[in-house]
PDBQT receptor file of N, H, CA, C and O in Angstrom, charges set to zero:
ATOM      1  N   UNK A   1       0.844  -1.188   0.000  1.00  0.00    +0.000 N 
ATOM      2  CA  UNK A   1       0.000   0.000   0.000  1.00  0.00    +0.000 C 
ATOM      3  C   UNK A   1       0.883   1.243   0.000  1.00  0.00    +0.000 C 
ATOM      4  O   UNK A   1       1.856   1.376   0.742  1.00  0.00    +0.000 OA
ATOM      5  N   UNK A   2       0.424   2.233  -0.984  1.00  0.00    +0.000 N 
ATOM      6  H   UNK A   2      -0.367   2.124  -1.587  1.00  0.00    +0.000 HD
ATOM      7  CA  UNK A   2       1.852   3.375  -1.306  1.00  0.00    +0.000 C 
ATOM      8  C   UNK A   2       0.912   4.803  -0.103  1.00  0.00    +0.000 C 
ATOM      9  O   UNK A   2      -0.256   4.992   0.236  1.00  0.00    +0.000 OA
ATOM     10  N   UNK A   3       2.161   5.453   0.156  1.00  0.00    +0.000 N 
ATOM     11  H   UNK A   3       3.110   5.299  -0.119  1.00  0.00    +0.000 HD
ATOM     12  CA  UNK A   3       1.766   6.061   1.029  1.00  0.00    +0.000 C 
ATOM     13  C   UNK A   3       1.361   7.678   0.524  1.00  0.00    +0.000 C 
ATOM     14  O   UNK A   3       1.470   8.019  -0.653  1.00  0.00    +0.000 OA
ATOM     15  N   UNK A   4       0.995   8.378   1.348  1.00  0.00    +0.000 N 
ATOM     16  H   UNK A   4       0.906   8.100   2.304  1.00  0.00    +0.000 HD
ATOM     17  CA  UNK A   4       0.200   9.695   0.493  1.00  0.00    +0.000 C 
ATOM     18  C   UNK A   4       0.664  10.818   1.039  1.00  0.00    +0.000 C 
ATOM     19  O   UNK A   4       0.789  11.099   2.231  1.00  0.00    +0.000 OA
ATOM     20  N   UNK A   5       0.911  11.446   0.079  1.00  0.00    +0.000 N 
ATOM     21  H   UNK A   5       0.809  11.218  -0.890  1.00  0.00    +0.000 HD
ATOM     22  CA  UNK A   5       1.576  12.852   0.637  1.00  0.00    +0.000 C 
ATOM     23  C   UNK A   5       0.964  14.042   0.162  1.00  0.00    +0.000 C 
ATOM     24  O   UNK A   5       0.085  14.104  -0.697  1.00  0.00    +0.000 OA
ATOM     25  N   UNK A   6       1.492  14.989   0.782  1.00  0.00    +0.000 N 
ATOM     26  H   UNK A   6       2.207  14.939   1.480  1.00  0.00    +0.000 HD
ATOM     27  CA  UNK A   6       0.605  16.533   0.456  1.00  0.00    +0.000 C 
ATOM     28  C   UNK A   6       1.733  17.170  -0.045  1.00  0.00    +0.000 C 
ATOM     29  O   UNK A   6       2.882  17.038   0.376  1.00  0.00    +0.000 OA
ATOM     30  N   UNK A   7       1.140  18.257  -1.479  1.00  0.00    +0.000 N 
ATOM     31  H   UNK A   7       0.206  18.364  -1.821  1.00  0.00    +0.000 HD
ATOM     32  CA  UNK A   7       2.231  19.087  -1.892  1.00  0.00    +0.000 C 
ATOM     33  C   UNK A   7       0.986  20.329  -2.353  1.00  0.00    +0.000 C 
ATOM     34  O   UNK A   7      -0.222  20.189  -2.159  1.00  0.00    +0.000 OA
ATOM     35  N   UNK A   8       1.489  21.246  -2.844  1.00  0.00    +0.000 N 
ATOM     36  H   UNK A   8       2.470  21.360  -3.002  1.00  0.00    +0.000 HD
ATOM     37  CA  UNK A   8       0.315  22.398  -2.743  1.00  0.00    +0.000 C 
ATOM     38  C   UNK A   8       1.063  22.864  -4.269  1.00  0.00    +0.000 C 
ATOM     39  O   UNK A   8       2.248  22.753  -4.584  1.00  0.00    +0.000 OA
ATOM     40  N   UNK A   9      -0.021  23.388  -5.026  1.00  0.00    +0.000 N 
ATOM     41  H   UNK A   9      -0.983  23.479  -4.770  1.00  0.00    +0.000 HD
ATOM     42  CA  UNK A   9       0.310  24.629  -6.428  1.00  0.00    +0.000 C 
ATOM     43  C   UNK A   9       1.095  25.410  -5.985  1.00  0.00    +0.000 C 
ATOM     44  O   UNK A   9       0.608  26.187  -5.163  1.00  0.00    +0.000 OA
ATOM     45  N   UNK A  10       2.374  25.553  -6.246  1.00  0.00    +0.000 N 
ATOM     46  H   UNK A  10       2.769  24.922  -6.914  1.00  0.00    +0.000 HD
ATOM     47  CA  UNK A  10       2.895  27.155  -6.435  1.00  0.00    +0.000 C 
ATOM     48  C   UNK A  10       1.693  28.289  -6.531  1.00  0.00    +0.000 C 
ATOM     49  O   UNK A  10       1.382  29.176  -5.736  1.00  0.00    +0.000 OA
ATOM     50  N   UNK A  11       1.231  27.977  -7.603  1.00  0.00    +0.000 N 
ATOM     51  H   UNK A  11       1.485  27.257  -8.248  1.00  0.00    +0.000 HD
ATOM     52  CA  UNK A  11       0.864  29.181  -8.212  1.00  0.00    +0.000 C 
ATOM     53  C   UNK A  11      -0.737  29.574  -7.591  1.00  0.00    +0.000 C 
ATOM     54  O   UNK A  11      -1.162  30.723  -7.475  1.00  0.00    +0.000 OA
ATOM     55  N   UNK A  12      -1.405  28.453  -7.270  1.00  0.00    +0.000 N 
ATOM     56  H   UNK A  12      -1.059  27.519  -7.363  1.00  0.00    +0.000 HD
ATOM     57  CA  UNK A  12      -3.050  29.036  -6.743  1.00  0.00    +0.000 C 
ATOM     58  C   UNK A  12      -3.114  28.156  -5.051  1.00  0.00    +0.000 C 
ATOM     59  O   UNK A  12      -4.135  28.203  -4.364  1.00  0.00    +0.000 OA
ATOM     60  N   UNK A  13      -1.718  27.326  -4.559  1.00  0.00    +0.000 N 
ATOM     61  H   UNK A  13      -0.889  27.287  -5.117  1.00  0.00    +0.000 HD
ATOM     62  CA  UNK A  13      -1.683  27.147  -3.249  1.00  0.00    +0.000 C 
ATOM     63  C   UNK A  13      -2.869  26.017  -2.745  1.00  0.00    +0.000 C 
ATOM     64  O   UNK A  13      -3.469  26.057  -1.671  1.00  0.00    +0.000 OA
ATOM     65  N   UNK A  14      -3.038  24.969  -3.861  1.00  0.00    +0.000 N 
ATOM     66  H   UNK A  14      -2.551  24.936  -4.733  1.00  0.00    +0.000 HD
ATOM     67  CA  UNK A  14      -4.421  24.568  -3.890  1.00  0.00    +0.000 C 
ATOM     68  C   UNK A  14      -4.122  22.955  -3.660  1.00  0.00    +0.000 C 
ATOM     69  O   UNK A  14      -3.717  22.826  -4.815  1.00  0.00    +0.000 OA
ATOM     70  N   UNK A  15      -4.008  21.819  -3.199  1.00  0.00    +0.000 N 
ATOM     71  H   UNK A  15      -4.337  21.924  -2.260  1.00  0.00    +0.000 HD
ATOM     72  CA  UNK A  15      -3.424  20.869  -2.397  1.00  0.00    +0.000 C 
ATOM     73  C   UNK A  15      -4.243  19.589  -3.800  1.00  0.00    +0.000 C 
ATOM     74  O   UNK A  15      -5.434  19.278  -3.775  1.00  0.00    +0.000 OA
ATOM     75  N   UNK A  16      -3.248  19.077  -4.848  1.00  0.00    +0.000 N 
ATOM     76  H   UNK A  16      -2.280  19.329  -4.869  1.00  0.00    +0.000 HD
ATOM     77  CA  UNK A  16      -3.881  18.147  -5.653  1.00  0.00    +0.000 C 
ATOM     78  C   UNK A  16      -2.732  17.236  -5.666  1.00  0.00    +0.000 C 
ATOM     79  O   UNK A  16      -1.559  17.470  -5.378  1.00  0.00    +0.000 OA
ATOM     80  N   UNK A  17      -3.444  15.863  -6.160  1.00  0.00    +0.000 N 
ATOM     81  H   UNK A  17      -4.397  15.672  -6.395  1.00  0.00    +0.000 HD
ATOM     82  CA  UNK A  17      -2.739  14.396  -6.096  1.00  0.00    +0.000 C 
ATOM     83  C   UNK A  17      -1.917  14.390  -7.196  1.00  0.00    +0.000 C 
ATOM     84  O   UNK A  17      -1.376  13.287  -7.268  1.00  0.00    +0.000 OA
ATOM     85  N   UNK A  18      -1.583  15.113  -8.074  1.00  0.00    +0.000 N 
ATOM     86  H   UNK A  18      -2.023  16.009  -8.015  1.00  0.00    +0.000 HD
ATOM     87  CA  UNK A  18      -1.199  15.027  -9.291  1.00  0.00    +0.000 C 
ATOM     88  C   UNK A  18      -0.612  16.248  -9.519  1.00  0.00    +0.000 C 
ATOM     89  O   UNK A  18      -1.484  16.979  -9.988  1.00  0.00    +0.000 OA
ATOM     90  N   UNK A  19       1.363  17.354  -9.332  1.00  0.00    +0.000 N 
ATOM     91  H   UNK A  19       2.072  16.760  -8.950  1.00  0.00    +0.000 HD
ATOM     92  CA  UNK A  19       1.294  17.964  -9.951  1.00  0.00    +0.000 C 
ATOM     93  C   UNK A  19       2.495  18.136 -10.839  1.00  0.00    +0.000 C 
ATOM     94  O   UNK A  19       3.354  17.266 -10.699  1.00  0.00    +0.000 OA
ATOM     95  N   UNK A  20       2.751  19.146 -11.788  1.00  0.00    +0.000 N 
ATOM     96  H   UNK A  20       2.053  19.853 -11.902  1.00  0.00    +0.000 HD
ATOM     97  CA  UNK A  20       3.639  19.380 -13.171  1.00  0.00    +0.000 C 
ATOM     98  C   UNK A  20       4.616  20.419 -12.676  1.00  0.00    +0.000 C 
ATOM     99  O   UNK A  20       4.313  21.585 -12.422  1.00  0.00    +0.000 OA
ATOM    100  N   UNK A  21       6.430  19.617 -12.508  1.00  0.00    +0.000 N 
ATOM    101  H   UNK A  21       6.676  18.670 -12.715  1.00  0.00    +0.000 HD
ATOM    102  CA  UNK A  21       7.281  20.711 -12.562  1.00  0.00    +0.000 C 
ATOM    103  C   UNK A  21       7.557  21.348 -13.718  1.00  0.00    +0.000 C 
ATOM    104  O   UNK A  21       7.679  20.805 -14.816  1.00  0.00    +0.000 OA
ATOM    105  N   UNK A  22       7.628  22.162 -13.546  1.00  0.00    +0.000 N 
ATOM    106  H   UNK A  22       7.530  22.603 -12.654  1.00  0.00    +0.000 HD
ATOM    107  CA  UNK A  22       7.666  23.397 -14.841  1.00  0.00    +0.000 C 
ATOM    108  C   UNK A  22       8.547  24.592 -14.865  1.00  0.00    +0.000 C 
ATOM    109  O   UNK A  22       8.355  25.235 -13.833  1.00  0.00    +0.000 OA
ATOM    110  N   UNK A  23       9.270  25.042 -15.488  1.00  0.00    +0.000 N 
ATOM    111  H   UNK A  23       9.425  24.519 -16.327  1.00  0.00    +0.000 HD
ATOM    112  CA  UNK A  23       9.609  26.173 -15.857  1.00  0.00    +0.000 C 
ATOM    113  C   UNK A  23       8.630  26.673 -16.725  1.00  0.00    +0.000 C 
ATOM    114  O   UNK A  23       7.968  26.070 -17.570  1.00  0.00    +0.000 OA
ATOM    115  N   UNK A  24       8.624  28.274 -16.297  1.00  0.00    +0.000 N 
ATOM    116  H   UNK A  24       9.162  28.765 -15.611  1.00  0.00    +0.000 HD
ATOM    117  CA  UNK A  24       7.360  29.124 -17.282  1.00  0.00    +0.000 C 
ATOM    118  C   UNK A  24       7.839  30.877 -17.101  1.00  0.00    +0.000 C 
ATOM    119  O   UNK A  24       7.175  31.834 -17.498  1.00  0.00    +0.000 OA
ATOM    120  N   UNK A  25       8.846  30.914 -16.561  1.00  0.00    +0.000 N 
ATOM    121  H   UNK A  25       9.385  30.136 -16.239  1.00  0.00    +0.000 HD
ATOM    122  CA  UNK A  25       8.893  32.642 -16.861  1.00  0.00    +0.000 C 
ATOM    123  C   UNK A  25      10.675  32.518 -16.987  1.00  0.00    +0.000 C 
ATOM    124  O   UNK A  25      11.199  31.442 -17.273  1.00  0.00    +0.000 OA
ATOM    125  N   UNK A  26      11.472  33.756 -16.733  1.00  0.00    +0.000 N 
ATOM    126  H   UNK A  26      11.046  34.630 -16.500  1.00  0.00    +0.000 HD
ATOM    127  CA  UNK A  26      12.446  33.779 -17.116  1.00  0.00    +0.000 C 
ATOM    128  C   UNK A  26      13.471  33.558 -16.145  1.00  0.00    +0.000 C 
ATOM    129  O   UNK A  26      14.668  33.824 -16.249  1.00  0.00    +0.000 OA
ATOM    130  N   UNK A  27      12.876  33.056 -15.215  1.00  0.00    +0.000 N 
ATOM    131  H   UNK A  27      11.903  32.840 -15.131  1.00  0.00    +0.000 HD
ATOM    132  CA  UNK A  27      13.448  33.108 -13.575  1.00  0.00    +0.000 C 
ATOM    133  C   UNK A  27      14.857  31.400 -13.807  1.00  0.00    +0.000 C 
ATOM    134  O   UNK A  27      15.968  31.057 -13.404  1.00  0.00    +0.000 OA
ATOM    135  N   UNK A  28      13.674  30.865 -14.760  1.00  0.00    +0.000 N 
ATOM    136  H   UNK A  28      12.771  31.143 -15.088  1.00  0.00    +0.000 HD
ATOM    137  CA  UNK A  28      14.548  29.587 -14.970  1.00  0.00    +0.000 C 
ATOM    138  C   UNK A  28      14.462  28.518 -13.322  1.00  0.00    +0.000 C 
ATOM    139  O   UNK A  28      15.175  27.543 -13.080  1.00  0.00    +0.000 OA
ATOM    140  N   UNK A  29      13.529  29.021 -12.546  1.00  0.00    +0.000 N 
ATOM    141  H   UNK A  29      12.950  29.813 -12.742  1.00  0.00    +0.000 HD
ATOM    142  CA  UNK A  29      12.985  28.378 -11.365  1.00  0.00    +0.000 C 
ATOM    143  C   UNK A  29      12.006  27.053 -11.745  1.00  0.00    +0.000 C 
ATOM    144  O   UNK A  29      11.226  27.049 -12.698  1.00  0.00    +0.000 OA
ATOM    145  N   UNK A  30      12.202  25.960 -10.832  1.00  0.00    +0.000 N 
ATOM    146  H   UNK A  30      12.835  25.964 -10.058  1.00  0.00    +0.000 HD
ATOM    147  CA  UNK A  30      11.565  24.698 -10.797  1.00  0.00    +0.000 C 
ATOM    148  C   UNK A  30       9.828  24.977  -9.827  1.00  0.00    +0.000 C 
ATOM    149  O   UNK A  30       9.719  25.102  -8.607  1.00  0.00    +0.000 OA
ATOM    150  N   UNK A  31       8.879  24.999 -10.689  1.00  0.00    +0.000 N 
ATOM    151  H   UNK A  31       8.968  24.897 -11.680  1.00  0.00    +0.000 HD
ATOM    152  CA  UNK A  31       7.872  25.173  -9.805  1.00  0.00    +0.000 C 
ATOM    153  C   UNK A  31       7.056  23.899  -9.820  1.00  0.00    +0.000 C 
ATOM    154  O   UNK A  31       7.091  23.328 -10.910  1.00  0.00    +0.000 OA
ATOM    155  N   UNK A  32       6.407  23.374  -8.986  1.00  0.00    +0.000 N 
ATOM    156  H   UNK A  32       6.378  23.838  -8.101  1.00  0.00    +0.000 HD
ATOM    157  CA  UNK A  32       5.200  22.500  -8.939  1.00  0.00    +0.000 C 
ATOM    158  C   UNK A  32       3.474  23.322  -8.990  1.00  0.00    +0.000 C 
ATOM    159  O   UNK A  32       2.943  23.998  -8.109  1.00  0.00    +0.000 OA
ATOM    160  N   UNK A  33       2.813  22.845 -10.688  1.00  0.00    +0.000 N 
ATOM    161  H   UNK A  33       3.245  22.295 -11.403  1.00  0.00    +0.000 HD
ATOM    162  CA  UNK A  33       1.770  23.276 -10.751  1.00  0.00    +0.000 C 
ATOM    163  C   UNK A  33       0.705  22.520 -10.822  1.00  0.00    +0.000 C 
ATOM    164  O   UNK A  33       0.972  21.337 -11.033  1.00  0.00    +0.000 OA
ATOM    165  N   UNK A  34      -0.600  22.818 -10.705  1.00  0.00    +0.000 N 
ATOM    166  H   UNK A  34      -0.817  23.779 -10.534  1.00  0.00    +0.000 HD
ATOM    167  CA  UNK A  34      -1.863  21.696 -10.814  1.00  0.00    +0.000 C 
ATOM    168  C   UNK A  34      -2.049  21.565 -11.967  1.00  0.00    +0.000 C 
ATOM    169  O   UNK A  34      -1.227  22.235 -12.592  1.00  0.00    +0.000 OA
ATOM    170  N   UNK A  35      -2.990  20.822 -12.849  1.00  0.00    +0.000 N 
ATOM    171  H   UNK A  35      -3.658  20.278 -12.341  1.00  0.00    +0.000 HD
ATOM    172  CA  UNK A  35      -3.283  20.766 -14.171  1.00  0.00    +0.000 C 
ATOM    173  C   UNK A  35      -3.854  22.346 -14.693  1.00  0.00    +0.000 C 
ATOM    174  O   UNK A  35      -3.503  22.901 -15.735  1.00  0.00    +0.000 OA
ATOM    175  N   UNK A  36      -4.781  22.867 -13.715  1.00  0.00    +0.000 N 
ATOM    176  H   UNK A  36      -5.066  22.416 -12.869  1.00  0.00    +0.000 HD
ATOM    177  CA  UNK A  36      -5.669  24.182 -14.008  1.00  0.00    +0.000 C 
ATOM    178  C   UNK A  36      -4.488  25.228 -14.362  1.00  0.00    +0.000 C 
ATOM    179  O   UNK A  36      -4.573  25.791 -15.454  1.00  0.00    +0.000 OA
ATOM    180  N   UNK A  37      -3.420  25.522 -13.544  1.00  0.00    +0.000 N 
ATOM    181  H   UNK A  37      -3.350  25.064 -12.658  1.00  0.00    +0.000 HD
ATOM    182  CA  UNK A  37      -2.662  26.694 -13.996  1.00  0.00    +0.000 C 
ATOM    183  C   UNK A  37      -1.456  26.308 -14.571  1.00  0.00    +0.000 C 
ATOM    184  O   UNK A  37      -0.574  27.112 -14.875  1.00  0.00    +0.000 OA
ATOM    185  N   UNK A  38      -1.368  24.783 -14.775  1.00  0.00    +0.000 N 
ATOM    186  H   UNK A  38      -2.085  24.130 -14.529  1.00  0.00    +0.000 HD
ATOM    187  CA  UNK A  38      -0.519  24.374 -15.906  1.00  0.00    +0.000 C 
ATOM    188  C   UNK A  38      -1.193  24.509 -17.415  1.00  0.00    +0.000 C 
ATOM    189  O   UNK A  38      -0.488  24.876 -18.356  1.00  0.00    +0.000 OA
ATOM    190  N   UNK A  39      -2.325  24.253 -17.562  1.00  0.00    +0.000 N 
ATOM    191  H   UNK A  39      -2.898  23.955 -16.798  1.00  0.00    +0.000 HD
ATOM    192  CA  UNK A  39      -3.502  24.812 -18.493  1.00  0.00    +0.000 C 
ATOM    193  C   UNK A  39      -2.985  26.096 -19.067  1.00  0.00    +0.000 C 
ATOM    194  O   UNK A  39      -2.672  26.402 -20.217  1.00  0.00    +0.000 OA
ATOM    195  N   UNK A  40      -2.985  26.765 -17.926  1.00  0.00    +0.000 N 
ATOM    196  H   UNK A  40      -3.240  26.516 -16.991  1.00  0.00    +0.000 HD
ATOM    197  CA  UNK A  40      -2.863  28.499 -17.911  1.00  0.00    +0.000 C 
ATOM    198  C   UNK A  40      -1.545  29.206 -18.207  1.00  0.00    +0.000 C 
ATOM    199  O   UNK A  40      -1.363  30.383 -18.518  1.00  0.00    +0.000 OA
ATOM    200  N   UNK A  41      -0.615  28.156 -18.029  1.00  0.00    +0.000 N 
ATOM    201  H   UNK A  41      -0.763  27.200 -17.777  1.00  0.00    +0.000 HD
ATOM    202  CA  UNK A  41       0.620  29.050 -18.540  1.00  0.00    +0.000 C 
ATOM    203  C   UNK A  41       1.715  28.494 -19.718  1.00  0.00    +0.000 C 
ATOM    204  O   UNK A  41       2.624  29.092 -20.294  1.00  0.00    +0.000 OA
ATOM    205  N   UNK A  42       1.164  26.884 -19.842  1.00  0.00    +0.000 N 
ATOM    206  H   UNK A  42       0.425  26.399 -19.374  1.00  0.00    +0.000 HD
ATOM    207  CA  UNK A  42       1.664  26.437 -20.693  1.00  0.00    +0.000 C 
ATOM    208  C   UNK A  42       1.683  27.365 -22.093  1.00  0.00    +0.000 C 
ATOM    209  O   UNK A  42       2.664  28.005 -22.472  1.00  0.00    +0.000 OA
ATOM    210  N   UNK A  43       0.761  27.319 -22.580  1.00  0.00    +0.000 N 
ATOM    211  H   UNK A  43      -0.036  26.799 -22.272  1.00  0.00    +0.000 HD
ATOM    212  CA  UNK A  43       0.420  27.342 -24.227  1.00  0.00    +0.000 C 
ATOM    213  C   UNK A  43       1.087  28.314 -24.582  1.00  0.00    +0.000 C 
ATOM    214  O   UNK A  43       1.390  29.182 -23.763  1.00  0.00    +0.000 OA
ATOM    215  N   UNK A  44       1.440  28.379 -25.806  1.00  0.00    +0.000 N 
ATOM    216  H   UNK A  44       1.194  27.674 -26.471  1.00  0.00    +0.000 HD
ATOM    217  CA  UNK A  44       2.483  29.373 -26.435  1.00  0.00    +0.000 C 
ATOM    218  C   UNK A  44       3.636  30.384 -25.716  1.00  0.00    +0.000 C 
ATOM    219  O   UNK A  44       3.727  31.601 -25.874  1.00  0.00    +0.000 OA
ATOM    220  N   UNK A  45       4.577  29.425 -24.793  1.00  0.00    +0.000 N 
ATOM    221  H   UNK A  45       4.503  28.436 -24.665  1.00  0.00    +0.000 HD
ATOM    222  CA  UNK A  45       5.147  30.102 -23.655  1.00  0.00    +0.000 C 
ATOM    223  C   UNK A  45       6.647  29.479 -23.812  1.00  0.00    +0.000 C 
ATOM    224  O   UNK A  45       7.168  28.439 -23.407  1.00  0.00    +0.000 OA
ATOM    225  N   UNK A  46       7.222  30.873 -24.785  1.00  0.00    +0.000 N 
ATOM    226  H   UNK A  46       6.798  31.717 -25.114  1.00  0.00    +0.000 HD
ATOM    227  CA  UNK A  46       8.465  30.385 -25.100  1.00  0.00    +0.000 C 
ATOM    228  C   UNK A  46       9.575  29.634 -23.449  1.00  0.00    +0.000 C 
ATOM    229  O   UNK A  46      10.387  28.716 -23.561  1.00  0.00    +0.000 OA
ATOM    230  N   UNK A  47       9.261  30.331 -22.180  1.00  0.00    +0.000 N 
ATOM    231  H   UNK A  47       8.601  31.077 -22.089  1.00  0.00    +0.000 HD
ATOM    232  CA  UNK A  47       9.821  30.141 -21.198  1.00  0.00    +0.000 C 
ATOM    233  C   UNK A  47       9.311  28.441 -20.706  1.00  0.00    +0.000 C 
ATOM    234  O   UNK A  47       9.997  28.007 -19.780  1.00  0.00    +0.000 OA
ATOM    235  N   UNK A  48       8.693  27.899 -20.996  1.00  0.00    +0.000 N 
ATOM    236  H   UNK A  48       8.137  28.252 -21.748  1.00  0.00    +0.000 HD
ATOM    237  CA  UNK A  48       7.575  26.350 -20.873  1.00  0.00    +0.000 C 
ATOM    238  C   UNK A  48       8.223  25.906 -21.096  1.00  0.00    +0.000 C 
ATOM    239  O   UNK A  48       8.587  25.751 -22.262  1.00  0.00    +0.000 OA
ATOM    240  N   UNK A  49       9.180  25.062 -19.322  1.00  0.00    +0.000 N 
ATOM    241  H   UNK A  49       8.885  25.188 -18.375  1.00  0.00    +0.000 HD
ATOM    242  CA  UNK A  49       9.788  23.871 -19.731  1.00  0.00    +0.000 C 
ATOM    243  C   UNK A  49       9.240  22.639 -18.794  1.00  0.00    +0.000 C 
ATOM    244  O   UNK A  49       9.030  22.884 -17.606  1.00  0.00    +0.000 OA
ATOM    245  N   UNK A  50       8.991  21.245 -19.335  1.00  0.00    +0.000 N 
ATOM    246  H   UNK A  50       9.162  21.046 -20.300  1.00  0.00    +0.000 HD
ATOM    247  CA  UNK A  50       8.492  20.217 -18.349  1.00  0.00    +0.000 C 
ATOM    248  C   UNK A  50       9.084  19.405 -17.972  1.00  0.00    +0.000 C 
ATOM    249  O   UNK A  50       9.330  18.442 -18.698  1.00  0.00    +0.000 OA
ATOM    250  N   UNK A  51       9.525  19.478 -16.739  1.00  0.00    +0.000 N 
ATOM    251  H   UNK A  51       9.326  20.261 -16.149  1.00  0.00    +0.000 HD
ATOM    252  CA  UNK A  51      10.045  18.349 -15.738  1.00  0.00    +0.000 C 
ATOM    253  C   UNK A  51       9.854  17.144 -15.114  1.00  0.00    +0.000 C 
ATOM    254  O   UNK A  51      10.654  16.296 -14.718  1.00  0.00    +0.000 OA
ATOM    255  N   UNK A  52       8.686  17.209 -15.093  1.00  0.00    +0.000 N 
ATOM    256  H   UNK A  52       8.036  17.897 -15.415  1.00  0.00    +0.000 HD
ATOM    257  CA  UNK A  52       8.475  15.417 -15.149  1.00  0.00    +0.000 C 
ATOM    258  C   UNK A  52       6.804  15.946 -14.069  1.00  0.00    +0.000 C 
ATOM    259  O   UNK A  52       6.286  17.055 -13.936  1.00  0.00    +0.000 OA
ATOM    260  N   UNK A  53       6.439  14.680 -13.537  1.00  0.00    +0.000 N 
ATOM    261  H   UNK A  53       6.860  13.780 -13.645  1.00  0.00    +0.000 HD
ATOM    262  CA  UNK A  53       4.977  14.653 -13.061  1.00  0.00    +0.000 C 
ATOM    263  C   UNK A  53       5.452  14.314 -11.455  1.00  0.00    +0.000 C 
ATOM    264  O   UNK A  53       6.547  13.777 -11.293  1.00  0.00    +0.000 OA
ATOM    265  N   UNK A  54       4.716  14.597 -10.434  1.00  0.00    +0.000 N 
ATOM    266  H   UNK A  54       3.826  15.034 -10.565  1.00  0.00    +0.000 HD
ATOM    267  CA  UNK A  54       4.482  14.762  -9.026  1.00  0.00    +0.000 C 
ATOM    268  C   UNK A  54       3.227  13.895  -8.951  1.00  0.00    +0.000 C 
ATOM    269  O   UNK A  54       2.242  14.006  -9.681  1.00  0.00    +0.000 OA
ATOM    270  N   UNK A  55       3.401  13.031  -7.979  1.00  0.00    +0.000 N 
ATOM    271  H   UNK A  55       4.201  12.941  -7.386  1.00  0.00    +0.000 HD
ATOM    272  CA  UNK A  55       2.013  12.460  -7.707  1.00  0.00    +0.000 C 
ATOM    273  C   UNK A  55       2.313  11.799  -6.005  1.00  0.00    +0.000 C 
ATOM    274  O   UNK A  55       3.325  11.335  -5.479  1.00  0.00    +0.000 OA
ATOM    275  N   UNK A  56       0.930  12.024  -5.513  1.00  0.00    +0.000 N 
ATOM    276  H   UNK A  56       0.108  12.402  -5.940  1.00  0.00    +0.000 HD
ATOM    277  CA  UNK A  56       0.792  12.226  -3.822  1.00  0.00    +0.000 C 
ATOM    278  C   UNK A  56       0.406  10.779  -3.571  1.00  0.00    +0.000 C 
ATOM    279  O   UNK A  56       0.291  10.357  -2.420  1.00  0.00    +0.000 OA
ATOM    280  N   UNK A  57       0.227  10.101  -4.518  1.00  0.00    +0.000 N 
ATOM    281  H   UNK A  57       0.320  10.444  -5.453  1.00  0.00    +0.000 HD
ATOM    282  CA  UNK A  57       0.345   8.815  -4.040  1.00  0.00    +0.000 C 
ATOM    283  C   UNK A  57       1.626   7.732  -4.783  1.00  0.00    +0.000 C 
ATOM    284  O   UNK A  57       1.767   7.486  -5.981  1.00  0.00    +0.000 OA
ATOM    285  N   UNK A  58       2.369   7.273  -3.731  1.00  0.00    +0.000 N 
ATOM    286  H   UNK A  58       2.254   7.473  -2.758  1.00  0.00    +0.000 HD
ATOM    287  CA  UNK A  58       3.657   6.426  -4.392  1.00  0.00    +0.000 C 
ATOM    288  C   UNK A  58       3.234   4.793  -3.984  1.00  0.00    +0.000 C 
ATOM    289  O   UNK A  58       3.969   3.864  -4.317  1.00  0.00    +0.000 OA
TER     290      UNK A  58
């Protein structure tokens, strides 16, 4: 049985089982986002880089 952990959006602080490290501005910083404001900053975002997937259950 895999155990469960809590991690929160960077960006809206919002606690999901599933999230996306990303680069997205020019900071060149590693953020963890939810699908909703990975939605939101992905698309046409020359700075959009993806790091792999986060998930709260292992």
């Amino acid at each position: 049985m895999g155990r469960l952990r809590q991690k929160s959006c960077t960006l809206c602080q919002q606690f999901e089982p599933v999230l996306y490290r990303i680069q997205y501005d020019q900071s060149n910083q590693w953020v963890f986002v939810c699908y909703c404001c990975w939605e939101k900053v992905s698309p046409n975002n020359p700075n959009y880089v993806y790091g792999g997937t986060w998930k709260a259950k292992k």
